[in-house]
C-alpha positions as CSV (number, residue, x, y, z in Angstrom):
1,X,28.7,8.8,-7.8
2,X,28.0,11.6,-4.9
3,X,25.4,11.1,-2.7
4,X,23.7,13.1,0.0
5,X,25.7,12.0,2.8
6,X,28.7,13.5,0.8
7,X,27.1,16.7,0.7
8,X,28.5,19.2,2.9
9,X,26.8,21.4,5.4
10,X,25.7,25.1,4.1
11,X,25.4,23.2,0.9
12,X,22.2,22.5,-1.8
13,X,22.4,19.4,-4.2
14,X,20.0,18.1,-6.8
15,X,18.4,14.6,-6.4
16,X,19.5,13.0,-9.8
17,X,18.1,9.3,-8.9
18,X,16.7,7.4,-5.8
19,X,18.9,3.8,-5.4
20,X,17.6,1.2,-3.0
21,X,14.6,-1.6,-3.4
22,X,11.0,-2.3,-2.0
23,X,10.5,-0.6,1.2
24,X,13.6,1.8,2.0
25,X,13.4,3.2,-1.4
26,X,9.3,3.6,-1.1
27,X,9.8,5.5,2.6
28,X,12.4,7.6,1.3
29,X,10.4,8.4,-1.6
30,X,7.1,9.0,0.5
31,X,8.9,11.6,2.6
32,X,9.3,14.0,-1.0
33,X,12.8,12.7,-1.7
34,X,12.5,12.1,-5.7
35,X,14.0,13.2,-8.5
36,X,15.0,16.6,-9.3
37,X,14.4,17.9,-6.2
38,X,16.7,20.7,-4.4
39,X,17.6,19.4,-0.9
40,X,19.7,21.9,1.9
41,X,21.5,20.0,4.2
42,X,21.3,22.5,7.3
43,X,23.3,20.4,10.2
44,X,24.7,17.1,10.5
45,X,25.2,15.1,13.9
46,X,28.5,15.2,15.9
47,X,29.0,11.7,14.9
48,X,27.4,11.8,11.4
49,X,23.9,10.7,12.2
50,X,21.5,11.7,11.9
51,X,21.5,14.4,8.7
52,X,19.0,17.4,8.8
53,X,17.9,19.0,5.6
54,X,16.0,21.1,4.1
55,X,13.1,20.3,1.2
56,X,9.6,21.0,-0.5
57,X,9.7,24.0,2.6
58,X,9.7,21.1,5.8
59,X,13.0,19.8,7.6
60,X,13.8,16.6,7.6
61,X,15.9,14.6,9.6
62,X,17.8,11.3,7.5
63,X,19.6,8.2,8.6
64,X,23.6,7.9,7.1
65,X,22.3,4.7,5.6
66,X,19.4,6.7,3.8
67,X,21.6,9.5,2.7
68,X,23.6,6.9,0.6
69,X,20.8,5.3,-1.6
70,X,20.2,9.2,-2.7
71,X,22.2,10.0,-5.6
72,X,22.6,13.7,-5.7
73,X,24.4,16.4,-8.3
């Protein structure tokens, strides 16, 4: 399983399914992370954290332990 954390920088990946329960899942989801959607991941951190991408035209800035509920393709 690849998830968004894997993805590399310069690189676009398709969100194939939303893990997680209750509230981290429902926050992710609220901020237009669901499936099928294309997602640019424009910088990472020096030390991995925090992620910055790219989706639904808005940047967004995502924890390492977010990134790794999002199953991407």
């Amino acid at each position: 399983m690849k998830t968004l954390r894997d993805v590399g920088i310069g690189e676009s990946a398709r969100v194939v399914k939303v893990h997680g329960q209750g509230s981290i899942r429902r926050r992710v989801m609220d901020m237009g992370i669901t499936k099928n959607v294309e997602i640019f991941v424009r910088k990472v951190a020096p030390l991995g954290d925090p992620i910055e991408v790219n989706l639904r035209g808005y940047e967004l800035s995502l924890r390492k332990d977010d990134a790794e509920i999002i199953e991407v393709l």
